[in-house]
N, C-alpha and C positions, 0 to 999 in steps of 0.2 A: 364707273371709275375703278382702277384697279387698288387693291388692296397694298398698301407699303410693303417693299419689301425690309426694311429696317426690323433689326432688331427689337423687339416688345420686352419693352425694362419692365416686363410684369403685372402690366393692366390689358389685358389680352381684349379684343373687341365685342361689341354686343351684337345681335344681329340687326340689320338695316345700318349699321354705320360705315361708315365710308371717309378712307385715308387719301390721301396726294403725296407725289412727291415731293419731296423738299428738296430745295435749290442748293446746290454744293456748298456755296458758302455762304456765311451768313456778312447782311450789309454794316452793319454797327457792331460796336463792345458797349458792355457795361462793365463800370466798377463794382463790388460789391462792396460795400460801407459797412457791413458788421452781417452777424449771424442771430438771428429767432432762436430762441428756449422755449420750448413749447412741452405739453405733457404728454404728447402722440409721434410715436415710434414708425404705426402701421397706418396709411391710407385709411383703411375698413374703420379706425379708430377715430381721425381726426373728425369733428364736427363739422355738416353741413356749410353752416356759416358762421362767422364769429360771433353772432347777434346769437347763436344758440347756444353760447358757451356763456359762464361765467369764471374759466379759472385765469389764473394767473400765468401769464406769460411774460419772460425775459427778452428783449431787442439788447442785445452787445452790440453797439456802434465801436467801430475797429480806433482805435485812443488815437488814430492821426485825423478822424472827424471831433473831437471832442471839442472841438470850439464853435463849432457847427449849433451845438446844439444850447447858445446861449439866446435865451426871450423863450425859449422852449417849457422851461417850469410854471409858465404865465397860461401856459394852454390846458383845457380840462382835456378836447381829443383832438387826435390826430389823424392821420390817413397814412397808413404806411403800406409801402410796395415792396414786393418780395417776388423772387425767383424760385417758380413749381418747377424745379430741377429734376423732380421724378417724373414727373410726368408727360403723356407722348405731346408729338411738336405735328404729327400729321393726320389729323381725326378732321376733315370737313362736317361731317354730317354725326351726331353724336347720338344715343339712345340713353338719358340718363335715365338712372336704376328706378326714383320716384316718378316718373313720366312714361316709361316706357314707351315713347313716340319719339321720332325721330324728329332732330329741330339742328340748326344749318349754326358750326361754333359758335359764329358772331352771334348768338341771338340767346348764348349761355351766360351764366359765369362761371365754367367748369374750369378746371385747372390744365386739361388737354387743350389748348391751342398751337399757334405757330411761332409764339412768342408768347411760355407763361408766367406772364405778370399775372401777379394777382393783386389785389388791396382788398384790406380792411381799416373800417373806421373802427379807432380803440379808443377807449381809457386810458386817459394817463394817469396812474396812481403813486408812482415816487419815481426818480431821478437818483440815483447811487452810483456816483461816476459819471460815467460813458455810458450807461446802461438805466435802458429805460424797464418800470415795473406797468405792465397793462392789464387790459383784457379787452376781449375781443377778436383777437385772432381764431383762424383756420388754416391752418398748418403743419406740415407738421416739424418733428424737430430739426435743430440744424440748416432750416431754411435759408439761404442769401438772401442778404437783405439790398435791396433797389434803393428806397429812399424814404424821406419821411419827411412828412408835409403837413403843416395846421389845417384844422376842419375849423372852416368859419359861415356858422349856420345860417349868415344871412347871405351867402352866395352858393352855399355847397346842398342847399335844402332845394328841391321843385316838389312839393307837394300832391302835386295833379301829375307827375310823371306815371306811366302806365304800360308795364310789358301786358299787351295783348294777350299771347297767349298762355298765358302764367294766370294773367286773371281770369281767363274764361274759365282756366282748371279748375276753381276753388267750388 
């Protein structure tokens, strides 16, 4: 497969991975509902996953969602979705930096797909406004925020769920 010709916003490829073209226009829009505060500037800096972080992180919901977010202070977590606006939309095939082996996007949670959403399950630790106080994010600052949705453990939990090849690595 040929390598994109698109401009690289700065995450240059690894060897064995592998980009496509992407379709002229895109099929849907999204809103963005607010913006992530986050304490990472740089890629290199932000945390693996949010499960590896413990700071504090800001969600500013944009004050024409503010009524959105009432039953919301009753919830310990959340699930929030957010737009990896840096990062590329045409990597099929990806070589992340701790694996070093090539594995096919869908089968990531890398922030380089064709649509990057991302989510993390956070803390909810105060409400000030419009503006939620968390943690557990991976992001970095400034991130568009998608949405945000209660984590309810006795439907959002499978136990016996198993990436393959993630667990043969360990």
């Amino acid at each position: 497969m040929p390598e994109s010709s698109k401009t690289d916003p700065g995450h240059g490829l690894r060897p064995g991975e592998i980009t496509v073209a992407l379709p002229d226009h895109p099929d849907a829009s999204v809103y963005f509902i607010g913006r992530i505060r986050t304490p990472w500037k740089r890629r290199e800096d932000c945390p693996k996953n949010g499960r590896a972080t413990d700071a504090t992180c800001t969600i500013e919901l944009d004050p024409l969602w503010a009524a959105a977010l009432d039953g919301v202070e009753t919830c310990t977590h959340l699930w929030v979705l957010y737009w990896m606006d840096q990062s590329r939309r045409d990597i099929a095939v990806q070589v992340p930096r701790h694996y070093g082996k090539g594995r096919g996007t869908f089968a990531l949670r890398s922030p380089a797909r064709p649509n990057p959403i991302a989510m993390s399950l956070v803390a909810l630790k105060e409400i000030r406004g419009h503006s939620l106080i968390v943690t557990g994010l991976d992001c970095l600052d400034n991130t568009p925020l998608i949405d945000i949705k209660p984590y309810f453990a006795s439907t959002d939990c499978e136990p016996d769920a198993i990436v393959g090849w993630h667990h043969d690595q360990k």
